[in-house]
C-alpha positions in Angstrom: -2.7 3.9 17.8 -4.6 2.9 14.5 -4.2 5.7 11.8 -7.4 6.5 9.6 -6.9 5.5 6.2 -8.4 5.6 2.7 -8.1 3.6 -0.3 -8.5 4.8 -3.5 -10.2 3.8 -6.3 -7.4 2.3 -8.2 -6.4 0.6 -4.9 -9.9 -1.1 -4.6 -9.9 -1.9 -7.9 -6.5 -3.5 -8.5 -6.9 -5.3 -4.7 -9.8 -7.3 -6.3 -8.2 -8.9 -8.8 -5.8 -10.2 -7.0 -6.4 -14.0 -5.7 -8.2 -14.5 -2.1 -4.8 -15.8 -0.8 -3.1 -12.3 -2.0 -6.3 -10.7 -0.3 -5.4 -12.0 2.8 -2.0 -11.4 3.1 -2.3 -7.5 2.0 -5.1 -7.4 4.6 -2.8 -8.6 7.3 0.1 -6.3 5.9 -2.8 -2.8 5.7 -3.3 -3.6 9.4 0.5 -3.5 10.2 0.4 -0.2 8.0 -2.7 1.4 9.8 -0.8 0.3 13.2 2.6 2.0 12.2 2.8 3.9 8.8 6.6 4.4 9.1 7.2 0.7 8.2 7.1 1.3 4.8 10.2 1.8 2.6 10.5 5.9 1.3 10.3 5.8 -2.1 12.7 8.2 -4.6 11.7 10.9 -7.6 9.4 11.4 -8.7 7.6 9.0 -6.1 9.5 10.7 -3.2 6.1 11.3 -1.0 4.9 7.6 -1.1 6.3 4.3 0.9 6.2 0.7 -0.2 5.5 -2.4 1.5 6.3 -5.7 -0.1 3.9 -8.6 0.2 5.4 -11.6 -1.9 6.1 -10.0 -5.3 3.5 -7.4 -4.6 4.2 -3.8 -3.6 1.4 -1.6 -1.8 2.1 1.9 -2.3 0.9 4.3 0.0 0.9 8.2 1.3 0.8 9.2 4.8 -0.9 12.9 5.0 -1.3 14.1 8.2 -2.9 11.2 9.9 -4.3 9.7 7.2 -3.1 6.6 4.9 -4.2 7.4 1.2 -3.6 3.6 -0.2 -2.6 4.9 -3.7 -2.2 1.4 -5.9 -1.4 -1.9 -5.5 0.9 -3.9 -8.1 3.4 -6.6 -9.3 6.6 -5.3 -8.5 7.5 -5.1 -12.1 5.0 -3.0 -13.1 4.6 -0.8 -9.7 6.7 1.9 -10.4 5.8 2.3 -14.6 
């Protein structure tokens, strides 16, 4: 069962600066998501609602409400969390 899902501005935004190989592979890893929300890792306070995903050193961060993803952001893994 695919989940509905949304991506939020910040999400768009950051997804295209990243390089077309990096667009790929998150594409690829959103599908997964959409497929199975639960995949992601829970994150801890004061991020305790959202999971992570790791693709290379990125992280997509991400809200399941209900049925429906909310993409929040995509980052480095450095800077994700700041």
């Amino acid at each position: 069962m695919q989940y509905p899902y949304f991506r939020s501005e910040r999400f768009k935004k950051e997804y295209k600066k990243l390089d077309p190989h990096q667009q790929i592979l998150v594409k690829k890893k959103i599908d997964k998501i959409v497929e199975n929300p639960e995949i992601g890792k829970p994150l801890r306070s004061p991020l305790q609602n959202f999971k992570s995903e790791r693709v290379e050193k990125l992280r997509i961060i991400y809200v399941l409400e209900g049925k429906l993803i909310k993409f929040a952001w995509i980052d480095d893994r450095g800077h994700v969390y700041d």
